[in-house]
C-alpha positions as CSV (number, residue, x, y, z in Angstrom):
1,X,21.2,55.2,65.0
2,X,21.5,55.9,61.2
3,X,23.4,52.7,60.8
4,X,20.7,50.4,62.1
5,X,18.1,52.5,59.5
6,X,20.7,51.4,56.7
7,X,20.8,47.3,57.9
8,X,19.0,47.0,54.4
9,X,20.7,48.8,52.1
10,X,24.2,47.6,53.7
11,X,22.9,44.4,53.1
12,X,22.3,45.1,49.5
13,X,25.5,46.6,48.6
14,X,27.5,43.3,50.0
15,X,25.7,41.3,47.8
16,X,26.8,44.0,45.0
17,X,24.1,45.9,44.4
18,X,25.2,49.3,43.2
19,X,21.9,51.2,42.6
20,X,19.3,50.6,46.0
21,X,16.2,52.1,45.6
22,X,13.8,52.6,48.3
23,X,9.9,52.5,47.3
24,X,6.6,53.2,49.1
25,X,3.1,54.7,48.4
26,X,0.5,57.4,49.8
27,X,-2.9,57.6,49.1
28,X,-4.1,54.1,49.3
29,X,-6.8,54.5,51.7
30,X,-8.7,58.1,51.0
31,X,-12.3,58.1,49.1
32,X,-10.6,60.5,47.0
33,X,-7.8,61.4,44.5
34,X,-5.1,59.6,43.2
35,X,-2.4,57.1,44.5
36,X,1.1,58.5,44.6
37,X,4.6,56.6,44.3
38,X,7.8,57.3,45.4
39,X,11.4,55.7,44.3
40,X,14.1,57.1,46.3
41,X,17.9,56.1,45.5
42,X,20.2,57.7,48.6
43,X,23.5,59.4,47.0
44,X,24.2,61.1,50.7
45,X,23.0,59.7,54.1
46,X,24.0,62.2,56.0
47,X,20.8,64.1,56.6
48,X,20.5,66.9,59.0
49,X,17.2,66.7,59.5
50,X,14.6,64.0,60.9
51,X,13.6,61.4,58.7
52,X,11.2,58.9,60.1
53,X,7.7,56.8,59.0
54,X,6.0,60.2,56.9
55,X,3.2,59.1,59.2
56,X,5.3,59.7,62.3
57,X,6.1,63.1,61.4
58,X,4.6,66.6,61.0
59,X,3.2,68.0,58.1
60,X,6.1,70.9,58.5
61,X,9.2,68.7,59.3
62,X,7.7,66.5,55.6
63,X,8.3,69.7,54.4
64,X,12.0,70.2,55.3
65,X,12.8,66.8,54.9
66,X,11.3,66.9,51.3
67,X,13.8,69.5,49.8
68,X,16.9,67.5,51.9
69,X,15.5,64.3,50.2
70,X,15.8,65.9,46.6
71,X,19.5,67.6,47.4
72,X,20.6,64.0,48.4
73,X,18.7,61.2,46.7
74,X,17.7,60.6,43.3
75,X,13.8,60.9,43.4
76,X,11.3,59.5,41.0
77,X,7.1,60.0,41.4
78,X,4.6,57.8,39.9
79,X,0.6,58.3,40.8
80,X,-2.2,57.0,39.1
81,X,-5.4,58.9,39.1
82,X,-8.9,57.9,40.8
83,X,-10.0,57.3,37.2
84,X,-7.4,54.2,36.7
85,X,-7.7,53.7,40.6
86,X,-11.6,52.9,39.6
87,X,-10.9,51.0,36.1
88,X,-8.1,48.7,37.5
89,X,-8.3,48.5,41.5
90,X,-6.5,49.9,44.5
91,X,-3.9,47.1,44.7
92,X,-2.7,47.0,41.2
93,X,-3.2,50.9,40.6
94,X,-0.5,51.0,43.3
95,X,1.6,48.7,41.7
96,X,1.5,50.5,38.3
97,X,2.6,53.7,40.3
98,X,5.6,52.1,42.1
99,X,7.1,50.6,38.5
100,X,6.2,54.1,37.0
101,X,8.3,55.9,40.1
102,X,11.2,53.2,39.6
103,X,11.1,53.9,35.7
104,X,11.7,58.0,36.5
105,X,14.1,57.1,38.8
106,X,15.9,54.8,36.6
107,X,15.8,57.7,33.4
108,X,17.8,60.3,35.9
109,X,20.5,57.4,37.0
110,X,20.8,56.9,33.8
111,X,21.5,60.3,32.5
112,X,24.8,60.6,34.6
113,X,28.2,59.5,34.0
114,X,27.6,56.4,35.9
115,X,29.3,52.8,33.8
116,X,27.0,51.2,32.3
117,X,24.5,49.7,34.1
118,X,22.9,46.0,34.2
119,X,19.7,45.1,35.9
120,X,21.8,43.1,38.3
121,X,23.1,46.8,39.6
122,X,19.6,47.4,41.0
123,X,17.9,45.9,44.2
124,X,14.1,47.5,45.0
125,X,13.7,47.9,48.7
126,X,9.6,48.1,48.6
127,X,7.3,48.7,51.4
128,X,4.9,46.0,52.6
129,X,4.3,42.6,52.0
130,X,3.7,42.6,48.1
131,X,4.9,43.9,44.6
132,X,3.8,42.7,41.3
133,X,5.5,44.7,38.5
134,X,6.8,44.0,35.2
135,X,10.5,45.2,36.3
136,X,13.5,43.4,35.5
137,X,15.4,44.2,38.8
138,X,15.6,42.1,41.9
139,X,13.4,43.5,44.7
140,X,12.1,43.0,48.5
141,X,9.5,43.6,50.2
142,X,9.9,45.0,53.4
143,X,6.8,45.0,56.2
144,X,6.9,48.1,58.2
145,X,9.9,49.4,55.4
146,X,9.4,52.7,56.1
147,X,10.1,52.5,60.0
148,X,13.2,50.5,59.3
149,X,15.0,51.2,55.8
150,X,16.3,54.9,55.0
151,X,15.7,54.7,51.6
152,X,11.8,54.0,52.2
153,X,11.3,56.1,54.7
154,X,12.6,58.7,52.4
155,X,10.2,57.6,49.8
156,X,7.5,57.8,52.1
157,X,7.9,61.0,52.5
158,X,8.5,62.2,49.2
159,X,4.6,60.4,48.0
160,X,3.6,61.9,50.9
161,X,4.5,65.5,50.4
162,X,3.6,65.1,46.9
163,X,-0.2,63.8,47.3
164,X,-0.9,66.3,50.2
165,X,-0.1,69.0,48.1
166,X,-2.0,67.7,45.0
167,X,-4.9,67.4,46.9
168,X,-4.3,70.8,48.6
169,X,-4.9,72.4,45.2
170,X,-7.7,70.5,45.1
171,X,-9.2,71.6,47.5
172,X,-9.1,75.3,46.0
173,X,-11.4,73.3,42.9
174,X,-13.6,71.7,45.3
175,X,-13.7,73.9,48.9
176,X,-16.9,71.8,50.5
177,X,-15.6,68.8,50.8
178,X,-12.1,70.1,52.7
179,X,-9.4,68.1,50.8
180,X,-6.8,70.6,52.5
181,X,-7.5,69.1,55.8
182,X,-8.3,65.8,55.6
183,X,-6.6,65.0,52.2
184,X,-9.3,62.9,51.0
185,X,-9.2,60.1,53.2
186,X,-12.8,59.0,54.7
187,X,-13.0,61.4,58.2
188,X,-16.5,61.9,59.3
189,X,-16.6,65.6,57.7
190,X,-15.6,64.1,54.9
191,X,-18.5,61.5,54.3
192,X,-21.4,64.2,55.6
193,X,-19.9,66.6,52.7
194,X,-20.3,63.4,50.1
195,X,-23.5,63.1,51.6
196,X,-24.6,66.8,51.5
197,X,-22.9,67.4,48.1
198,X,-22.3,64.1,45.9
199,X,-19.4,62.3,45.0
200,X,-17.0,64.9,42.9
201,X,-15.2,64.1,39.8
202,X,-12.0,63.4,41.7
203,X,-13.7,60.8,43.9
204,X,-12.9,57.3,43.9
205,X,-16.6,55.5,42.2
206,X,-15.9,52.0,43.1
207,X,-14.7,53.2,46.9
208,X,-17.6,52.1,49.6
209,X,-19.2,55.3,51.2
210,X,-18.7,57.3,47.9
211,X,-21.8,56.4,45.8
């Protein structure tokens, strides 16, 4: 089982990749708060607990998996905020927070006694059908990535964790519009407490259904 959610990374390392990072996103769709990005680069596969899609899995086994994830993998974050979200687009403010992720990732390889390393090393492993970024390392974008690559599903995970939890603390700021449960994405209680209440600071302007 765990070798067919490694075909990609395999792959990688027989063309000589040493560094494989796995990259995906959370937070694309909500009327609210910011995009997150994760960059996951696997030191130990054997995991003991489930990883799978973040979607696929429960808010509580996120959890454990998110503290395996950090014990095994290097882990970088990148998120950019509804404010940039608004200035520059969905798309590209994804985009911005997958190269910053990489960059973080890239800072704590680096800080090891590893030899040195060339861009060549490193092969992205992103999830869906497009990256634009201003990296200098080979990457590939993988559709459905984080059902079928270890290293993105990881990543999934980790952006996932991450956002839910900034928007549970903003959900303490902002109680009416009930970021804790739905997380900002556009439920129906969600767009009658924009209705009843007005868009908030943390809400995405240029987002259809928030002004």
């Amino acid at each position: 089982m765990i070798e067919s959610f490694l075909i990609y990374e395999t792959e990688a390392k027989k063309n000589g990749f040493r560094f494989i990072l796995g990259v995906d996103e959370a937070g694309r769709g909500p009327l609210a708060g910011p995009v997150v990005a994760s960059a996951v680069c696997l030191k130990d596969s054997n995991f003991t607990c489930r990883i799978d899609d973040s979607k696929k899995m429960s808010a509580k086994a996120r959890q454990k998996a998110f503290y395996e994830i950090l014990d095994r993998a290097y882990v970088g974050i990148g998120f950019i905020s509804e404010v940039g979200i608004d200035h520059i687009n969905i798309l590209n403010a994804t985009f911005y927070a997958m190269e910053m992720a990489v960059n973080k990732l890239m800072e704590q390889i680096i800080k090891h006694p590893n030899p040195e390393i060339q861009n060549k090393d490193v092969k992205i492993l992103v999830d869906g059908n497009a990256f634009k970024t201003n990296l200098n390392y080979r990457y590939q974008t993988i559709v459905g990535g984080d059902a079928s690559s270890l290293s993105i599903a990881c990543a999934s995970i980790i952006a996932k964790t991450y956002r839910d939890r900034m928007m549970e603390q903003y959900d303490s700021i902002f109680p009416q519009y009930g970021f804790k449960t739905h997380k900002g994405y556009p439920t129906a209680a969600h767009k009658a407490a924009i209705i009843q209440y007005g868009p908030s600071i943390i809400h995405r302007k240029t987002f259809n259904g928030v002004l």
